[in-house]
ZAMARGU-4260 file (C-alpha; in steps of 0.2 Angstrom, whole numbers, plus 5000, padded with zeros to 4 digits):
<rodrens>
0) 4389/5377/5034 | 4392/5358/5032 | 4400/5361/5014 | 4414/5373/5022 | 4420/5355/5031
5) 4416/5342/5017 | 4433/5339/5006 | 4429/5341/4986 | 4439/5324/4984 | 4448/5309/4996
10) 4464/5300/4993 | 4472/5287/5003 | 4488/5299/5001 | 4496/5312/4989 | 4502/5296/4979
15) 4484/5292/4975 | 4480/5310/4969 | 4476/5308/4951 | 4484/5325/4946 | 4481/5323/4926
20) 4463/5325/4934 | 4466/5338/4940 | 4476/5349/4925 | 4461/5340/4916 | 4450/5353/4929
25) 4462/5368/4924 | 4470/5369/4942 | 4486/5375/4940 | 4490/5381/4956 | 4493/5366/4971
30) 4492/5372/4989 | 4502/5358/5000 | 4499/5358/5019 | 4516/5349/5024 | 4513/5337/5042
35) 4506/5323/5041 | 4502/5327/5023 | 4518/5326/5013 | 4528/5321/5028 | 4524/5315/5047
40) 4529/5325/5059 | 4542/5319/5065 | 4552/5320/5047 | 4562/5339/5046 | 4565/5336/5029
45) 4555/5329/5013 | 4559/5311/5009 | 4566/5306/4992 | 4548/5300/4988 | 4542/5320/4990
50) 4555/5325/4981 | 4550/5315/4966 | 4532/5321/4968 | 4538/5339/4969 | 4547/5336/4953
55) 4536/5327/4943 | 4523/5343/4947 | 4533/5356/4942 | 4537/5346/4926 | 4520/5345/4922
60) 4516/5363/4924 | 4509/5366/4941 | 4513/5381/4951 | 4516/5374/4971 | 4518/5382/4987
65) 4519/5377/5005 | 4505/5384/5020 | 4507/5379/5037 | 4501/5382/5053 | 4518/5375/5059
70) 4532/5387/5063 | 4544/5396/5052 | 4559/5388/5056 | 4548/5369/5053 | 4543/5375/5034
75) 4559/5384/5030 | 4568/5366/5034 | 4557/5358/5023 | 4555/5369/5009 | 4575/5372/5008
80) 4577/5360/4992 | 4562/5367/4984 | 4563/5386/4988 | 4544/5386/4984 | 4534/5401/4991
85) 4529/5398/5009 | 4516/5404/5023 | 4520/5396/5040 | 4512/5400/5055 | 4496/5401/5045
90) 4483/5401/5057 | 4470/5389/5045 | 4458/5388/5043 | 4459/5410/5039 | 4460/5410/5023
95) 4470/5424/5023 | 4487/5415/5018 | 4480/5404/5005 | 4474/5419/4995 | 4492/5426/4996
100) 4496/5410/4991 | 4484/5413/4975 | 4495/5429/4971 | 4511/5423/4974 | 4508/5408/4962
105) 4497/5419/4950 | 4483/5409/4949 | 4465/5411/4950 | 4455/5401/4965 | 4445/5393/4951
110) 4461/5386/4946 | 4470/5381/4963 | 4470/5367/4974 | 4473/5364/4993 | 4480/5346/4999
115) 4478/5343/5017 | 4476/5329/5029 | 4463/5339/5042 | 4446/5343/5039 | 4444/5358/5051
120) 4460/5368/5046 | 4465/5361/5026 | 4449/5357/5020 | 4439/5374/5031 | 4452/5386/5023
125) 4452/5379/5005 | 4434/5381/5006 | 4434/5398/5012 | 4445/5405/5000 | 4434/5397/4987
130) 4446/5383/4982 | 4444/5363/4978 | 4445/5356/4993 | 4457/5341/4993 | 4459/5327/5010
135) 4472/5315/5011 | 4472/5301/5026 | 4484/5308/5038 | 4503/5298/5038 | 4502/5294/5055
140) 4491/5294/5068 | 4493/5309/5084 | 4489/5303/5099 | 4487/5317/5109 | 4468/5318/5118
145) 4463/5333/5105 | 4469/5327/5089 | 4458/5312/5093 | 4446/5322/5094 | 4446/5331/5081
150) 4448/5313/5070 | 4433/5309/5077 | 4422/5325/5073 | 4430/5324/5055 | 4421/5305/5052
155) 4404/5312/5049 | 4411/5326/5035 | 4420/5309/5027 | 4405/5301/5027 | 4395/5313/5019
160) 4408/5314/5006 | 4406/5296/5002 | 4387/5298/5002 | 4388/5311/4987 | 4399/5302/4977
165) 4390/5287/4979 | 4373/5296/4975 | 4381/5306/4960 | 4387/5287/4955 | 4371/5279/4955
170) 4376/5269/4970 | 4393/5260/4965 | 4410/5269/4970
</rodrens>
């Protein structure tokens, strides 16, 4: 049960993802949650520094796509300039929308991806549909009484992540 909510790797931010790693693992197929992840909330539409991202992984080979539990209208906005398959209003941590996601992009769950900034939706749904589970710190901080919360439940699964790789590392990271 713990595994279904500890991250298979932790970056500071998409920017930090080594994604040469990654092809290196045969993934293929990247699963992007969009708020808080690529952009914060408050931002309707990707920044220039997303864009860049967006093309530089598509140059590289990788299939993309877009799952949400935002609202239709929120993703369609977003993914405008990239017309990338999208699933909003996803109901994470289901993994109904990230296996159709897997289909749409044609790629196998051995060989996909899901980035995400939240351990109980992202990180639960990648895991569920049997995918590398990938956490990113959030881009800003919620403030509302249950996104606190649910920060402070996520810190023990963090830890735990940390605790692994030091062990696999002989105790240096």
């Amino acid at each position: 049960m713990l595994g279904y909510f500890t991250p298979d790797k932790i970056f500071g931010s998409v920017y930090d993802i080594d994604f040469d790693m990654l092809m290196k693992k045969n993934i293929t197929g990247i699963i992007f949650d969009i708020d808080n992840t690529l952009v914060s909330y408050k931002q309707e539409k990707p920044t220039k520094e997303v864009s860049a991202l967006m093309d530089k992984l598509t140059n590289a080979g990788f299939k993309i796509c877009f799952v949400s539990n935002n609202t239709k209208e929120r993703v369609d906005i977003f993914n405008d300039k990239f017309q990338f398959f999208s699933f909003p209003k996803a109901g994470k941590p289901s993994p109904r929308y990230i296996r159709q996601a897997l289909k749409v992009m044609g790629v196998s769950g051995k060989n996909a991806a899901l980035i995400g900034d939240q351990i109980f939706t992202d990180v639960a749904a990648a895991k569920r549909a049997k995918i590398m589970a990938v956490l990113v710190t959030p881009i800003e901080p919620v403030e509302t009484l249950f996104f606190r919360f649910k920060r402070f439940m996520e810190k023990p699964f963090i830890k735990r992540y940390y605790r692994r790789l030091k062990k696999k590392h002989g105790g240096k990271i």
